[in-house]
C-alpha positions, 0 to 999 in steps of 0.5 A: 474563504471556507464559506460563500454567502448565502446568496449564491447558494440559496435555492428560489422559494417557489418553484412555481414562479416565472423564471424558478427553473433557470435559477435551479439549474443555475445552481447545479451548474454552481455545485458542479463547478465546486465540485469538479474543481477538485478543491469544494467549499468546507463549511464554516463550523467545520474550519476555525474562525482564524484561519481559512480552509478549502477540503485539502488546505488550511491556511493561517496567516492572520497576525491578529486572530493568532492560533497557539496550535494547530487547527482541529477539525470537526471530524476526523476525516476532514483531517485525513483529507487536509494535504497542505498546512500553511501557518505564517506570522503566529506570535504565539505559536511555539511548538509541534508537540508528538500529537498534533499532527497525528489525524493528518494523515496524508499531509504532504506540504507544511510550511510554518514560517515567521512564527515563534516556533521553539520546539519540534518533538522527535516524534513529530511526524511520526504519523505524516509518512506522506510529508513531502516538502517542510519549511521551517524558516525564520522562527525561534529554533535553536536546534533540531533533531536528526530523528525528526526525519528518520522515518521519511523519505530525506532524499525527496524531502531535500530537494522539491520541484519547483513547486511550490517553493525552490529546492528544499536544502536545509539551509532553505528550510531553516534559514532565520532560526538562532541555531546554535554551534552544537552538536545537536545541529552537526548533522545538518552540516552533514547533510549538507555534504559539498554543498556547505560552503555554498549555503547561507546557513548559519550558527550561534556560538557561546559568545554570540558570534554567528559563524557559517555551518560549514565552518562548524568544528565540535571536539567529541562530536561525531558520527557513529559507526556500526560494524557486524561480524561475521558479515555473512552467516551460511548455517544448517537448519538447527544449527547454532550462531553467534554474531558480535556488533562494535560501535563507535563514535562521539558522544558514545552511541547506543546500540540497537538490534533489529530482527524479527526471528522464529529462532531463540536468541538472547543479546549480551551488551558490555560497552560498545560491543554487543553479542548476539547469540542465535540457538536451534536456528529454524528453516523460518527464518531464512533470508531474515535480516538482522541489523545492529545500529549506532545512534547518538545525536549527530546521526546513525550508523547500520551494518546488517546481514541476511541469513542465510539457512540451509534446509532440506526441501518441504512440500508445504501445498500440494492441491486437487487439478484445477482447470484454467488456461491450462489443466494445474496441479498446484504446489509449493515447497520450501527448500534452500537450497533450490530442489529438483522437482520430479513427478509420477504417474502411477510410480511411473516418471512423467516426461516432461515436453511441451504438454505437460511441465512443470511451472515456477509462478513465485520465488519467495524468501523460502519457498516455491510456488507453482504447478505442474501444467497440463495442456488438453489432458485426456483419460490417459492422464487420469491417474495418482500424481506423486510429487518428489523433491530433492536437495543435498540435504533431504527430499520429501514427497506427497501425491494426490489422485487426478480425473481429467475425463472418462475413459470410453467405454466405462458404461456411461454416455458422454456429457452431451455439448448442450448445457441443458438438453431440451426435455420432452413435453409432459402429457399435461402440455400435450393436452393443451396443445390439442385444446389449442388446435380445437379452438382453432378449428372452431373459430376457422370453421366459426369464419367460414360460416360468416363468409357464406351467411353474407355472399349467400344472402346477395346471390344472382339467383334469388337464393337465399 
């Protein structure tokens, strides 16, 4: 259950008593344990009446006390930390609406089974990008939407380990349910692929028959298809293009483009044909995807293509040396294709060897980043650094000025190898020194004197 009675929690009411610290540390031991076991004790006003909770599970399984949707929370960190929702033998839950599993954020398991579910919205799991494994069986589902699951991992979703339950088939996860032989349900048969005819699963027809899935045969029901062309695109920076997506399939499907580009463009549809006109193309959008899908209810269908722009080279970075490992001059440069990269000192080309070269770090869709290395300049490597770079199409070029070390002889004393060189002594702490060495004269001569007042007073002689 969520909560433990009170008396195991319960601290001692005098601490003064016989036996008071044992109790004590009883109970550090108790919360330790709690805690340490990775599942701790969640309140009671945190968890609903109906149902029994940990901090990563809520289980709701009482036919009685029944739940008509899912629990809510006190906080909505407590949702975020829920991980598995177990739900079983609820008459009157129905449905799994757009937001009801919106706070639960890192959800991995769910299961609602034996229950009168009706109704999953497409949306449902839009917010559960961690959802994992999904057991749907015996409810009241007479269909379900493919696109339920598009944005989740569907290959990991299929097929679990053996914990906690049996590889996840859909035959497995909604076998129990009245689905009927429609098309709206073709796509799981698809999922299925070569395994339908060994699954159980199976379908409801108009009159009431129940047939296998994998026997399921639907006129004008099939998936749609997407083909983009040209299916390459190599262009200049400024240049213009055109693409054109066809689709295909039954029911007709509706034709989506996606792209996320710096380059104006405007999209032409009649029927199920689509043209895509791209202007002015930008060096930015190098290395972009663009992607024309199908969708109708029995699935999706994308055919894409990266462009491919060509641009002379530009000097985006070039910074002051920095010393690490190695002296660096850093810089980045965006070309395509890759450039030449040459350096000089003083208009003079630098011959690249062991101590000095140029490094390439990253390579991303556009650009170069990296440095020109230098291992133990000294003076002789002072100088205004230029950075050329060059492709067919262009070049560009920037410099910046370096200073590795002094040149000797320039009328300044080198730095010394002490981080802070020892001062001499102020006159003030001259003066103190001498005090010192004349109280320590006085008290020395101060000694001799008790020295000679005691031996002298005992001397053989009589002589005081």
């Amino acid at each position: 259950m969520c909560a433990s009675g009170p008396g195991i929690w319960a601290l001692p009411s005098a601490w003064g008593t016989s036996g008071s610290w044992q109790y004590f540390w009883w109970w550090v031991v108790a919360v330790g344990v709690t805690v340490g076991s990775g599942d701790p004790w969640m309140s009671a006003e945190a968890c609903p009446s109906t149902c029994s909770c940990s901090s990563t599970r809520i289980s709701c399984v009482d036919p009685e006390r029944g739940i008509s949707a899912f629990p809510v929370l006190q906080s909505e960190a407590e949702m975020e930390n829920i991980t598995d929702i177990y739900i079983a033998n609820q008459s009157s839950f129905s449905s799994i609406n757009d937001k009801d599993l919106h706070y639960y954020k890192n959800l991995r398991n769910l299961t609602v089974t034996n229950s009168r579910l009706t109704y999953v919205s497409k949306l449902a799991f839009q917010s559960n990008l961690r959802l994992q494994y999904l057991n749907l069986k015996d409810n009241n589902l007479s269909s379900l939407s493919w696109r339920i699951f598009k944005h989740l991992n569907i290959s990991y979703l299929l097929c679990q380990s053996l914990s906690p339950c049996v590889c996840t088939h859909p035959s497995r996860i909604l076998s129990g349910n009245p689905l009927h032989c429609s098309c709206e349900n073709m796509w799981i048969k698809l999922w299925l692929g070569e395994e339908a005819d060994t699954q159980e699963l199976r379908c409801i027809e108009d009159g009431g028959a129940r047939k296998p899935l994998s026997r399921l045969r639907i006129p004008k029901c099939e998936v749609p298809m997407a083909t983009l062309s040209p299916s390459k695109v190599t262009k200049m920076e400024k240049d213009n293009v055109e693409l054109f997506c066809t689709t295909s399939g039954m029911p007709s499907p509706e034709l989506i483009w996606d792209m996320a580009l710096v380059t104006n463009y405007v999209i032409e549809t009649s029927g199920q044909i689509s043209v895509l006109r791209l202007s002015n193309l930008s060096s930015m959008d190098h290395n972009k995807k663009i992607s024309c899908t199908a969708e109708n209810i029995v699935g999706e269908r994308e055919s894409s293509l990266l462009l491919d722009i060509l641009f002379a080279p530009q000097i985006t970075k070039l910074s002051d040396a920095i010393a690490d490992h190695h002296w660096c001059i850093p810089f980045s440069v965006a070309a395509n294709p890759e450039p030449q990269i040459k350096w000089y000192r003083d208009n003079v080309e630098v011959t690249e060897g062991e101590y000095i070269m140029t490094m390439i770090h990253d390579i991303t869709e556009r650009e170069y980043h990296g440095c020109l290395q230098l291992d133990n300049p000294t003076h002789i490597n002072n100088g205004v650094y230029r950075l050329e770079v060059k492709n067919k199409y262009g070049s560009d070029e920037k410099e910046i000025t370096a200073h590795f070390m002094r040149e000797p002889g320039d009328g300044e004393t080198e730095p010394s190898y002490y981080e802070n060189p020892p001062l001499e002594p102020p006159e003030d702490r001259v003066a103190v020194y001498v005090v010192v060495g004349i109280a320590a004269v006085a008290f020395t001569g101060f000694l001799l004197m008790l020295v000679i007042l005691k031996f002298g007073g005992n001397s053989k002689f009589g002589i005081k």
